[in-house]
C-alpha positions, 0 to 999 in steps of 0.5 A: 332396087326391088321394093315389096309392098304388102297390104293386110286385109278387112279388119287386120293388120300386118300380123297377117302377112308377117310371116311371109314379111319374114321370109322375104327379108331373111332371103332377099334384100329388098326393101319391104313395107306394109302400112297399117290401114286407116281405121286397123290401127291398134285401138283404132276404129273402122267406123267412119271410115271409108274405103277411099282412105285404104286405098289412099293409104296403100297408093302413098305406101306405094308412092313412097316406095317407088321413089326409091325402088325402080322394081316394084312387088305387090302382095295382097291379103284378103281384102288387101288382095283387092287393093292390090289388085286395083292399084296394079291396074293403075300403076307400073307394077312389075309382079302381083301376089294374091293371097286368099283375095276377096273378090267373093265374100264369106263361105257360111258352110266351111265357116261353121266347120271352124266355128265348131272346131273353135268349140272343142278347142274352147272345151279343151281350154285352148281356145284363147290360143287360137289365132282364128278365134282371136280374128272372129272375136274381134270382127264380131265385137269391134267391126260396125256394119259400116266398116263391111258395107265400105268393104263391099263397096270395094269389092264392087266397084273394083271387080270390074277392073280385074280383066284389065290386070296385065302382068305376072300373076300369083295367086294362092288360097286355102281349100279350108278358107271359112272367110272368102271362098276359094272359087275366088282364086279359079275367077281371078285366073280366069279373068285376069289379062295376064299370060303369066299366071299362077293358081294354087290350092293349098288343102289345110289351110284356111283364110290365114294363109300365111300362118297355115302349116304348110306355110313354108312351101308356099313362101317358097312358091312365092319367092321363085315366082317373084325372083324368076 
């Protein structure tokens, strides 16, 4: 049996990745989780919380998943991106999935380009529609500098392993992505071991991939990448 584990990123949740969740299960029968993170929980809170406890969470996700799957996918958004990473590194994973990884944080340039789109939409009265404005309102009122000093100690201390990532490696990120800048997906195929490996730019898409609108062609990359 084939288990598909996803990990949401910094301050998310499975929303992230849930139409790729969605995908994945109308096409596939595997058996699909995506553990809430410490700390991301519906009126959680991330101060205090330290980032051995999302790696914790997700290994446990994962060590329940493999009791009942011999096939094991990791798909890992942003941060989650990282994790996923890291758990590859020392676990018998059989294929990775990167989506927008967080190995360099923040583009300040194509940040304020979304930043003054989200001011015409708000202009116009749409701006509570947006699903970016809705993130970056939350990040700004509910993230503590903690949270994203845990967030980069992450990062840190976990890049230096990336060299030691072996097998098939698909990795995808937006030319538009405001958040983590995509000269992250050119590191990760440069650095990772593996000879099976795959990098795509998608132009229009930002740090939301997977709700970006040319969703649809990338899920189908994704699915022939996992099924070959």
């Amino acid at each position: 049996m084939i288990g598909c584990l996803f990990i949401h990123g910094f301050t998310g949740s499975p929303w992230e990745v849930e139409p790729l969740m969605e995908y994945i299960q109308e096409n596939t029968n595997w058996t699909i989780a995506c553990p809430v993170l410490p700390g991301h929980e519906e009126g959680g809170s991330l101060k205090g919380v330290s980032y051995t406890e999302w790696l914790d969470a997700a290994s446990k996700a994962l060590d329940e998943l493999q009791r009942h799957c011999d096939t094991i996918y990791l798909i890992g958004f942003s941060m989650g991106g990282m994790i996923a990473s890291t758990l590859a590194v020392n676990q018998p994973i059989d294929k990775l999935v990167l989506l927008s990884p967080a190995v360099f944080y923040y583009s300040p340039k194509q940040l304020s380009v979304e930043l003054r789109a989200l001011m015409q939409e708000m202009l116009q009265g749409k701006l509570k529609e947006n699903a970016l404005y809705i993130r970056y309102h939350a990040k700004i009122k509910h993230t503590p500098i903690s949270a994203a000093m845990q967030f980069r100690k992450l990062v840190r201390n976990y890049r230096p392993h990336l060299p030691d990532i072996s097998m098939p490696v698909f990795i995808a990120h937006g030319l538009q992505d405001g958040i983590v800048h995509y000269k992250s997906t050119q590191y990760l195929y440069d650095t990772v071991a593996s000879k099976d490996k795959t990098a795509l730019w998608l132009d229009g898409c930002n740090h939301l991939i997977c709700h970006c609108e040319n969703n649809e062609w990338l899920f189908k990359q994704v699915h022939e990448f996992l099924c070959k």
